[in-house]
N, CA, C and O atoms as a Maestro MAE file, in Angstrom:
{
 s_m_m2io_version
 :::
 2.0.0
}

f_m_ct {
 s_m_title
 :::
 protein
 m_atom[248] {
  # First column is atom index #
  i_m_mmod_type
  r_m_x_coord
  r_m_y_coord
  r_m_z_coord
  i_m_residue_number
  s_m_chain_name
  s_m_pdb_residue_name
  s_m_pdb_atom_name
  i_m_atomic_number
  :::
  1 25 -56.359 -2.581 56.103 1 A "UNK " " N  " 7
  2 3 -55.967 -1.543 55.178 1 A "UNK " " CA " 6
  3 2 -56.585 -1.818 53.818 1 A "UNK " " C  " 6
  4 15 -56.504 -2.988 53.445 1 A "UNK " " O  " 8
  5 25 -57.104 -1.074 53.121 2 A "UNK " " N  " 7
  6 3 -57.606 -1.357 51.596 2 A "UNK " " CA " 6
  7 2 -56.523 -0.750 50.688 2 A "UNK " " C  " 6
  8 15 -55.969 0.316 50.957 2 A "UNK " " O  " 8
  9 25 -56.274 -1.428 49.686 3 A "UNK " " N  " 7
  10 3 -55.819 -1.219 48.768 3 A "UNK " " CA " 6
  11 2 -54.810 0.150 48.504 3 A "UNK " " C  " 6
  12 15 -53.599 -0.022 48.362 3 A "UNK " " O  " 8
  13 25 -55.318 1.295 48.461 4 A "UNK " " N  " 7
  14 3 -54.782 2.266 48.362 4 A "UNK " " CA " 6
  15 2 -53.591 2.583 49.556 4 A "UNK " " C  " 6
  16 15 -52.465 3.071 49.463 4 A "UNK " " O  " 8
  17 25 -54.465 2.016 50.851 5 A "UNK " " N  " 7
  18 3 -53.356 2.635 52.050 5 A "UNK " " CA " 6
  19 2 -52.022 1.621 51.447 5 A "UNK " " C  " 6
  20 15 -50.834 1.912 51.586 5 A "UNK " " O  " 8
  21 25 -52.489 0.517 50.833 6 A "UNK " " N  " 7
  22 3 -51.452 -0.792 50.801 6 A "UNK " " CA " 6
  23 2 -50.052 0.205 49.555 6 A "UNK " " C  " 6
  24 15 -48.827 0.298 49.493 6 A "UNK " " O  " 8
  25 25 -50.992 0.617 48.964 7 A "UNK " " N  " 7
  26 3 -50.252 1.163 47.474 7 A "UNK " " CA " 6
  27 2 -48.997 2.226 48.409 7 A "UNK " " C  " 6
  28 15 -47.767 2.275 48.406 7 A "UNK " " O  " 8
  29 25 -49.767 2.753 48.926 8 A "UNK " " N  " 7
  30 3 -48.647 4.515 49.602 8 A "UNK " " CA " 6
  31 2 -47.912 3.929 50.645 8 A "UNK " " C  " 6
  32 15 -46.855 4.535 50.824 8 A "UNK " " O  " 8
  33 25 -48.108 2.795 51.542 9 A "UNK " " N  " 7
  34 3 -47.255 2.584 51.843 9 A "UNK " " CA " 6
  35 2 -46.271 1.937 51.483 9 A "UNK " " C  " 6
  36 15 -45.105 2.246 51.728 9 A "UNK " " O  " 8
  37 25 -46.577 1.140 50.972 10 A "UNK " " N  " 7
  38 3 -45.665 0.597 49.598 10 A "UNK " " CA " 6
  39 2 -44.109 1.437 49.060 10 A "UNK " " C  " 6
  40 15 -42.887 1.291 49.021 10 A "UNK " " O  " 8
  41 25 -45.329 2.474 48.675 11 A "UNK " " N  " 7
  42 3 -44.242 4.001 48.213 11 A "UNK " " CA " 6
  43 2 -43.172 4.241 48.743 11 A "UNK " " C  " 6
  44 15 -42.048 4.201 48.244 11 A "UNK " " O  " 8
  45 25 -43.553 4.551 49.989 12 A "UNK " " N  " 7
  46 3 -43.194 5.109 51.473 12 A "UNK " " CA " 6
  47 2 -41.431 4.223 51.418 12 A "UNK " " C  " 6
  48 15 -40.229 4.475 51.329 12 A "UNK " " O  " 8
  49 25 -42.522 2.953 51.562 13 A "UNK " " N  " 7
  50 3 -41.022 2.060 51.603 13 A "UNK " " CA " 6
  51 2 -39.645 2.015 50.728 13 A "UNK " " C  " 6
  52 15 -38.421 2.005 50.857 13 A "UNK " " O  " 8
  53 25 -40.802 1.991 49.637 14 A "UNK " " N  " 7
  54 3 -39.499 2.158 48.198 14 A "UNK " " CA " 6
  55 2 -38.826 3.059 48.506 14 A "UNK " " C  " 6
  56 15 -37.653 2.685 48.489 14 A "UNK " " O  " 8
  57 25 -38.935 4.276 48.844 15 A "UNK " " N  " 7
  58 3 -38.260 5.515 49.088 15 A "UNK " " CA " 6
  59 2 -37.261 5.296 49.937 15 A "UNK " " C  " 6
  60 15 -36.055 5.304 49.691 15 A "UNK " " O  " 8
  61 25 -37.994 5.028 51.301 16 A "UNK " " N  " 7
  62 3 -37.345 5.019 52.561 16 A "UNK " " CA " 6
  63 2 -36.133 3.849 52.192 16 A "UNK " " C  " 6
  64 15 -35.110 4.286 52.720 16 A "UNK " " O  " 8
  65 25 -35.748 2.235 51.343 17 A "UNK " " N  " 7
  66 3 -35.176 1.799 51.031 17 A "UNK " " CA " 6
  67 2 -34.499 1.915 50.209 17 A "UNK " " C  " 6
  68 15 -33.610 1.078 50.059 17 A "UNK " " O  " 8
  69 25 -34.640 3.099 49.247 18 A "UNK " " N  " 7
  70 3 -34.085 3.361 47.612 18 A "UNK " " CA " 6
  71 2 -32.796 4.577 48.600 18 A "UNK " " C  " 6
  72 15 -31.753 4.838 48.001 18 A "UNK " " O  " 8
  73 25 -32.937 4.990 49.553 19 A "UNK " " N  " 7
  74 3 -32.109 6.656 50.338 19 A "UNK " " CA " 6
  75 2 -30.958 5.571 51.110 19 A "UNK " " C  " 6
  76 15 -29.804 5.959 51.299 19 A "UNK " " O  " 8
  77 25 -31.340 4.389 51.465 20 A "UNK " " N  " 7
  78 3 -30.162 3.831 52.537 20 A "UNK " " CA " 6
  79 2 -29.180 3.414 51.683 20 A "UNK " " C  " 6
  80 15 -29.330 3.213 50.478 20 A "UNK " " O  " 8
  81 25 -28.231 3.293 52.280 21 A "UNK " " N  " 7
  82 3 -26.739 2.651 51.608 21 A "UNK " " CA " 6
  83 2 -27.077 1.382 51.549 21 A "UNK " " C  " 6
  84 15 -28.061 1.012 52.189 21 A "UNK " " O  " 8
  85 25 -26.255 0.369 50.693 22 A "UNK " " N  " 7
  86 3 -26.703 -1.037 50.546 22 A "UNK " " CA " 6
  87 2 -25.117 -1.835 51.236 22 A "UNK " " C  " 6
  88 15 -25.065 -3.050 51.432 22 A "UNK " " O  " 8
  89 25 -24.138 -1.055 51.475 23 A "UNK " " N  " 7
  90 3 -22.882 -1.927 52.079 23 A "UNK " " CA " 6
  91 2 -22.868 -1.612 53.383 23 A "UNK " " C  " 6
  92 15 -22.679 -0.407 53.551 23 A "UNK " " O  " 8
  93 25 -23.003 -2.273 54.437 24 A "UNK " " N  " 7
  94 3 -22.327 -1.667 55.847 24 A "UNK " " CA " 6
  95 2 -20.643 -2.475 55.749 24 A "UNK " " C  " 6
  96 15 -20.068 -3.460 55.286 24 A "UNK " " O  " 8
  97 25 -20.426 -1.253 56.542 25 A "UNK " " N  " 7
  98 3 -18.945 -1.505 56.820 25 A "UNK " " CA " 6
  99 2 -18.379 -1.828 57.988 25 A "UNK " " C  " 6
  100 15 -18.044 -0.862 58.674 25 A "UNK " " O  " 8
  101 25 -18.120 -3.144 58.525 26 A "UNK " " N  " 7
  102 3 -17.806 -3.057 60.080 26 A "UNK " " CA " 6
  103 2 -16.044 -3.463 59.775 26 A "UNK " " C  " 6
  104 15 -15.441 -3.938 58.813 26 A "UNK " " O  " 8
  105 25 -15.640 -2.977 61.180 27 A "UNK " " N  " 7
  106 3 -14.411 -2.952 61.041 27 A "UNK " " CA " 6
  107 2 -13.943 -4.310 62.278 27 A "UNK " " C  " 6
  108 15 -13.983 -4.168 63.500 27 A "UNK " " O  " 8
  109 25 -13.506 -5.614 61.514 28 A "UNK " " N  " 7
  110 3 -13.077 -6.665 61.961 28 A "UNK " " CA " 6
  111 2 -11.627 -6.745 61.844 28 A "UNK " " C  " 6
  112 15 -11.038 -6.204 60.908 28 A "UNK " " O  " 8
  113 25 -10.845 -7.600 63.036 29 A "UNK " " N  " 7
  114 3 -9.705 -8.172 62.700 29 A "UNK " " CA " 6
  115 2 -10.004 -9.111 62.418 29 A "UNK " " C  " 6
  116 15 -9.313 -9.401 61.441 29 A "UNK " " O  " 8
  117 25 -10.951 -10.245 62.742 30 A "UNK " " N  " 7
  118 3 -10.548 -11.677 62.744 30 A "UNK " " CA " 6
  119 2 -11.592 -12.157 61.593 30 A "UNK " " C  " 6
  120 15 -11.679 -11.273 60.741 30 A "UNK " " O  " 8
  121 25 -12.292 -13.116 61.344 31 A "UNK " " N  " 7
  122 3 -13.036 -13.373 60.550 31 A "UNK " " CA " 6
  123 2 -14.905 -13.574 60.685 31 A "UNK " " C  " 6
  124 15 -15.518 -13.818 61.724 31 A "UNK " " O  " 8
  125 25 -15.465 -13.390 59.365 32 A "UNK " " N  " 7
  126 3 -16.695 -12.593 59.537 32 A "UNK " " CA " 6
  127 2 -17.326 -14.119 59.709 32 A "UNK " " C  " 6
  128 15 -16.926 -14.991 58.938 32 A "UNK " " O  " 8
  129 25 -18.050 -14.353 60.453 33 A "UNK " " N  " 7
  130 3 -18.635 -15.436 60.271 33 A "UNK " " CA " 6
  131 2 -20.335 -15.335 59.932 33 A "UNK " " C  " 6
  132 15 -21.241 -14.750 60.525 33 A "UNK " " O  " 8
  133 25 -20.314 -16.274 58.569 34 A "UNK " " N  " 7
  134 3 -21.760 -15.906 57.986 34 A "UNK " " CA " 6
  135 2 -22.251 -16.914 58.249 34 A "UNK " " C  " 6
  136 15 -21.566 -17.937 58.245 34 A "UNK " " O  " 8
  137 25 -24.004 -16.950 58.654 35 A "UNK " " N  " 7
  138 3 -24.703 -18.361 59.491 35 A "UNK " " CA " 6
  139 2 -25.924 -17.999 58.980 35 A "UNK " " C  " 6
  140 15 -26.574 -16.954 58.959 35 A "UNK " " O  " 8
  141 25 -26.091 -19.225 58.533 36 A "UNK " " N  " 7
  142 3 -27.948 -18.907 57.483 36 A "UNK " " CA " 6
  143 2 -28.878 -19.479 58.577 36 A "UNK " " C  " 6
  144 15 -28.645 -20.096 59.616 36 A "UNK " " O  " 8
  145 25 -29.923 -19.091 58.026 37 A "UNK " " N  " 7
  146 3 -31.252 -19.208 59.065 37 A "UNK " " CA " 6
  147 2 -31.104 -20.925 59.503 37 A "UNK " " C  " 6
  148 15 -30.912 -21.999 58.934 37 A "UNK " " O  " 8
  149 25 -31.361 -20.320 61.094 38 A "UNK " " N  " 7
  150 3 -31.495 -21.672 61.823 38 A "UNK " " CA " 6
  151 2 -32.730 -21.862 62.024 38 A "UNK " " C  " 6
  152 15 -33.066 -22.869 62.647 38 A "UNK " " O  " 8
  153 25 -33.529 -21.112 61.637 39 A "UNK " " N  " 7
  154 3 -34.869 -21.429 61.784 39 A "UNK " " CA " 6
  155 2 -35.398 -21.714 63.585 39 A "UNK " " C  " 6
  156 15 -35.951 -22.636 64.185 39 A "UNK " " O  " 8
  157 25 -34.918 -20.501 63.911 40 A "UNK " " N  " 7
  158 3 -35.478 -20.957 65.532 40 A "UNK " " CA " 6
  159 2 -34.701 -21.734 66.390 40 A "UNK " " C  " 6
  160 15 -34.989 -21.434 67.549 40 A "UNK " " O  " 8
  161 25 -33.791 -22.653 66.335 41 A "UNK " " N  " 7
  162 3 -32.970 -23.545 66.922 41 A "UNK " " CA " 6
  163 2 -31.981 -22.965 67.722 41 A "UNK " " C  " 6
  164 15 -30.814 -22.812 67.362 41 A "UNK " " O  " 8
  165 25 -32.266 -22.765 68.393 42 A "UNK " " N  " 7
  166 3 -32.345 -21.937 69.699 42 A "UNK " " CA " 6
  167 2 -30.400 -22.843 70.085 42 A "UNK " " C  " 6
  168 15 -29.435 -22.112 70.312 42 A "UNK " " O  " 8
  169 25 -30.301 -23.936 70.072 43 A "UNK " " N  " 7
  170 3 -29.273 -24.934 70.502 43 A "UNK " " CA " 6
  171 2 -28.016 -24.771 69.368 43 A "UNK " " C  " 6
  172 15 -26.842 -24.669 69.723 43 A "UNK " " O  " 8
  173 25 -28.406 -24.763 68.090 44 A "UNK " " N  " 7
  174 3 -27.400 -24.021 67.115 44 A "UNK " " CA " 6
  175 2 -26.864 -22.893 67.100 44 A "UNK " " C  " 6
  176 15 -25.675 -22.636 66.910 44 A "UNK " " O  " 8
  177 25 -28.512 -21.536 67.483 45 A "UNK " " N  " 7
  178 3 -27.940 -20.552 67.748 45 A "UNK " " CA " 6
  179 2 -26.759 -20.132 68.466 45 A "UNK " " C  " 6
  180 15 -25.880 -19.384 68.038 45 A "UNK " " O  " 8
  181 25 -26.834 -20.801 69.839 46 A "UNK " " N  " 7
  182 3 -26.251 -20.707 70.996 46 A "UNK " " CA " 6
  183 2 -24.579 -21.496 70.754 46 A "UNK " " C  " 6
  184 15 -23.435 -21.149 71.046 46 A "UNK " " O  " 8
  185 25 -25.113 -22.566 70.148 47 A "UNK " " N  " 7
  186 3 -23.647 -23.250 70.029 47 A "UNK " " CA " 6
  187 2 -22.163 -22.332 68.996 47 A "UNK " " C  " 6
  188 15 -20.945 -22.382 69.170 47 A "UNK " " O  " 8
  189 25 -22.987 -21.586 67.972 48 A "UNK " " N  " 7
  190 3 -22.518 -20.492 66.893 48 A "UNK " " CA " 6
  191 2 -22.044 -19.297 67.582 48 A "UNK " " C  " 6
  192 15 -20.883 -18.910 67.447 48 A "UNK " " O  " 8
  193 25 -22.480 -18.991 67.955 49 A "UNK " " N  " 7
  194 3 -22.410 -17.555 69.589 49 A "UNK " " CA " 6
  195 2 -21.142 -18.372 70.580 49 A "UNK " " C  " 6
  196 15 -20.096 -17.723 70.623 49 A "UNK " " O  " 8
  197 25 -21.135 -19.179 71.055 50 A "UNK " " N  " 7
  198 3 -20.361 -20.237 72.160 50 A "UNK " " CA " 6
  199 2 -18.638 -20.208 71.538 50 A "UNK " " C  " 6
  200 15 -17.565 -19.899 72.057 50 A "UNK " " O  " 8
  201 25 -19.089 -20.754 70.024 51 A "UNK " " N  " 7
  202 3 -17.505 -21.284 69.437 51 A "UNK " " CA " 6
  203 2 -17.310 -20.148 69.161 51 A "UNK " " C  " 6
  204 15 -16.490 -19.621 69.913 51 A "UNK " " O  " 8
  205 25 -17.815 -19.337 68.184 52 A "UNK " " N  " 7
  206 3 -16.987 -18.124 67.255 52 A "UNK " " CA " 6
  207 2 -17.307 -16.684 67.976 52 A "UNK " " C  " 6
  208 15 -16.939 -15.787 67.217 52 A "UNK " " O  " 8
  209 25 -17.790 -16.239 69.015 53 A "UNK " " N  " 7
  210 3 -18.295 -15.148 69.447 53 A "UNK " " CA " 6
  211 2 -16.632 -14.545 70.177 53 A "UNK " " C  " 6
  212 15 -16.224 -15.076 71.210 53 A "UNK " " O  " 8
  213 25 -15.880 -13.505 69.542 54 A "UNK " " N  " 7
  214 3 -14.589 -12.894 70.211 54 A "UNK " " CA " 6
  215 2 -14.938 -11.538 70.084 54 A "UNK " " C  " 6
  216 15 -16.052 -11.073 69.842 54 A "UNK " " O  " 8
  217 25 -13.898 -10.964 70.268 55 A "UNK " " N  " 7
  218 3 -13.154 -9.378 70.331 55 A "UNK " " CA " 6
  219 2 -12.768 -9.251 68.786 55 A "UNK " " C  " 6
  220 15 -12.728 -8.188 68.165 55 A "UNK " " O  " 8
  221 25 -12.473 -10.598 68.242 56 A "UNK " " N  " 7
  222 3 -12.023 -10.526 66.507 56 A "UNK " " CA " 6
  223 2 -12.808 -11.217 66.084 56 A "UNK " " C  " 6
  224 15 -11.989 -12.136 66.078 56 A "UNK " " O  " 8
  225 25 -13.604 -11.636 65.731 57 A "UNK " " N  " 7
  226 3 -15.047 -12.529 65.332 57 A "UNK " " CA " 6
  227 2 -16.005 -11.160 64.975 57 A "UNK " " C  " 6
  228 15 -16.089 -10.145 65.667 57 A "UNK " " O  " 8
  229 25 -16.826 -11.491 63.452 58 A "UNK " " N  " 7
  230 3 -18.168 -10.591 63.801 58 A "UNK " " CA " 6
  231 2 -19.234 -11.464 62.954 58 A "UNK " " C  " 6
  232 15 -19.216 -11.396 61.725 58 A "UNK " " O  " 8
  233 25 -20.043 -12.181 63.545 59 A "UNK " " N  " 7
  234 3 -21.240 -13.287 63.324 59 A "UNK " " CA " 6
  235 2 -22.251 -12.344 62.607 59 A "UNK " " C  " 6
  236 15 -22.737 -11.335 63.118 59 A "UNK " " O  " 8
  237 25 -22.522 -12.854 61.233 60 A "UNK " " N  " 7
  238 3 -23.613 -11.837 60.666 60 A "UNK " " CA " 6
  239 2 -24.678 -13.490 60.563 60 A "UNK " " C  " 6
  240 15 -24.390 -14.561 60.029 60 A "UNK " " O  " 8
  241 25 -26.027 -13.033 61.375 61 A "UNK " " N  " 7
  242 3 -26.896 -13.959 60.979 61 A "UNK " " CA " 6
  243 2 -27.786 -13.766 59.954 61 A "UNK " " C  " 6
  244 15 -28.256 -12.631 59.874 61 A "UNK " " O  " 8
  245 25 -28.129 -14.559 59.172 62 A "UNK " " N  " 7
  246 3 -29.158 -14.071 57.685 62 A "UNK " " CA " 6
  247 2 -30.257 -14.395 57.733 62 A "UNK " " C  " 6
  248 15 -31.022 -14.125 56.808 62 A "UNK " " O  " 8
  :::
 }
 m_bond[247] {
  # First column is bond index #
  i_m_from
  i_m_to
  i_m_order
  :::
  1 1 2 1
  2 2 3 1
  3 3 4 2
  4 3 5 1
  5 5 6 1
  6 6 7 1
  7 7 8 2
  8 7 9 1
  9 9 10 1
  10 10 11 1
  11 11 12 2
  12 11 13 1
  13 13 14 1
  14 14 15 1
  15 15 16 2
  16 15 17 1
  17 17 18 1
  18 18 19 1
  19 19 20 2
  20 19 21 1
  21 21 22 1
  22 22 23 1
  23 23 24 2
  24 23 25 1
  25 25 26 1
  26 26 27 1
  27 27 28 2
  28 27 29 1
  29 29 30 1
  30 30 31 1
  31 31 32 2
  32 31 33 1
  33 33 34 1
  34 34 35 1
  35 35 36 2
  36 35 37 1
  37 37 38 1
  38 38 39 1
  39 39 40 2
  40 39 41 1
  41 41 42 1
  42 42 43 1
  43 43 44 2
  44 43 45 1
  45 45 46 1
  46 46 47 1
  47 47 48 2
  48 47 49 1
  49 49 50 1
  50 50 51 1
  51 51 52 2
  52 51 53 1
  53 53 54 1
  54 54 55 1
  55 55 56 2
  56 55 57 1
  57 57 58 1
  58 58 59 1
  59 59 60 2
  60 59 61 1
  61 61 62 1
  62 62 63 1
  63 63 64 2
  64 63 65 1
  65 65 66 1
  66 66 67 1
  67 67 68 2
  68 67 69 1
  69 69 70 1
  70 70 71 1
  71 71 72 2
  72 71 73 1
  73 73 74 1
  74 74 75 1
  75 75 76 2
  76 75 77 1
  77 77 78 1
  78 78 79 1
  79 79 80 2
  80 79 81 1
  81 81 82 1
  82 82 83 1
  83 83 84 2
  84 83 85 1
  85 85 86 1
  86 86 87 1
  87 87 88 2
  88 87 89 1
  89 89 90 1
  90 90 91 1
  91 91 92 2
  92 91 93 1
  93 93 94 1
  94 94 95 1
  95 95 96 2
  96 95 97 1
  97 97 98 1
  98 98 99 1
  99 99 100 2
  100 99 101 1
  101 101 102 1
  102 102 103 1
  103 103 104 2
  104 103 105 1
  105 105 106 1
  106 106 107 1
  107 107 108 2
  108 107 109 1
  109 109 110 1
  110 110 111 1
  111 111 112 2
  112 111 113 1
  113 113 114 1
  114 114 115 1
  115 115 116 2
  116 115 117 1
  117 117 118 1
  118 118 119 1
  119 119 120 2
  120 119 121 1
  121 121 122 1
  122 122 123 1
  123 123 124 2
  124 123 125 1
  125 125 126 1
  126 126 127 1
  127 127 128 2
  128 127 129 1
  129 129 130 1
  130 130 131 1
  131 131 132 2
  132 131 133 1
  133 133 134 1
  134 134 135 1
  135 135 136 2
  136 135 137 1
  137 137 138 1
  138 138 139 1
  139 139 140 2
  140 139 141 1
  141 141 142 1
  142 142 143 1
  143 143 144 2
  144 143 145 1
  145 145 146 1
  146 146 147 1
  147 147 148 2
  148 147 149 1
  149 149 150 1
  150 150 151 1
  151 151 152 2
  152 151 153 1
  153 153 154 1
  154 154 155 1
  155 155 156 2
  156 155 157 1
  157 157 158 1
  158 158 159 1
  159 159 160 2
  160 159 161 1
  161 161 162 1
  162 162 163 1
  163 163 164 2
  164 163 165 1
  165 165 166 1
  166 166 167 1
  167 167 168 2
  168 167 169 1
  169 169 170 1
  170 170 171 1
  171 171 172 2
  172 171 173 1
  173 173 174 1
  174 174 175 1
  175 175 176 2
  176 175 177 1
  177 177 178 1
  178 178 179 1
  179 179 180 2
  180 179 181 1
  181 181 182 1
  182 182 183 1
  183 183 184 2
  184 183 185 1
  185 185 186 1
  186 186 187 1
  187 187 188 2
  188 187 189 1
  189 189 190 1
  190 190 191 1
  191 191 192 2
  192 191 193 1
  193 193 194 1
  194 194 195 1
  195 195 196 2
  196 195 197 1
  197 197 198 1
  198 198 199 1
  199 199 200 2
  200 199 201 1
  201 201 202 1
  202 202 203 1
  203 203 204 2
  204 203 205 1
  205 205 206 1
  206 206 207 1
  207 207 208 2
  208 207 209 1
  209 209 210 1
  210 210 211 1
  211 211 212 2
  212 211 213 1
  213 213 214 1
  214 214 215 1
  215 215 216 2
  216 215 217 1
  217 217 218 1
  218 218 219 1
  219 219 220 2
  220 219 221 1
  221 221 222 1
  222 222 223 1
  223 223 224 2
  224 223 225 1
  225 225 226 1
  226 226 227 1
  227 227 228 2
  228 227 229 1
  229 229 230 1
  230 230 231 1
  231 231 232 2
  232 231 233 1
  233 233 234 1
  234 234 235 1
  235 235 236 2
  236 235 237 1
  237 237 238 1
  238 238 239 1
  239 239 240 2
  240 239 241 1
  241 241 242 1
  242 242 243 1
  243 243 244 2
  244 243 245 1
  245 245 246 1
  246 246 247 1
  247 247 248 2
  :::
 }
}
């Protein structure tokens, strides 16, 4: 892409990101569990999913 296509799409994006809402709202009973990048670790992933994954659990990965 040269330059210009780089610029409009660029645009494109700002737009398309400036129109979405910035809060989602999920509706939990139990608690949200927040888990920062595992960087691939496939064995953490799984172990995080294993302990806290319920019906009242909602795992947001970052």
């Amino acid at each position: 892409m040269n330059f210009d296509k780089n610029i409009n799409k660029y645009k494109e994006l700002i737009e398309i990101f400036s129109s979405e809402k910035r809060l989602i709202r999920l509706k939990s009973y139990g608690k949200a569990i927040f888990v920062g990048d595992t960087h691939g670790d496939f064995d953490a992933s799984k172990t995080i999913i294993e302990k806290y994954l319920n019906r009242e659990n909602t795992i947001i990965f970052l």
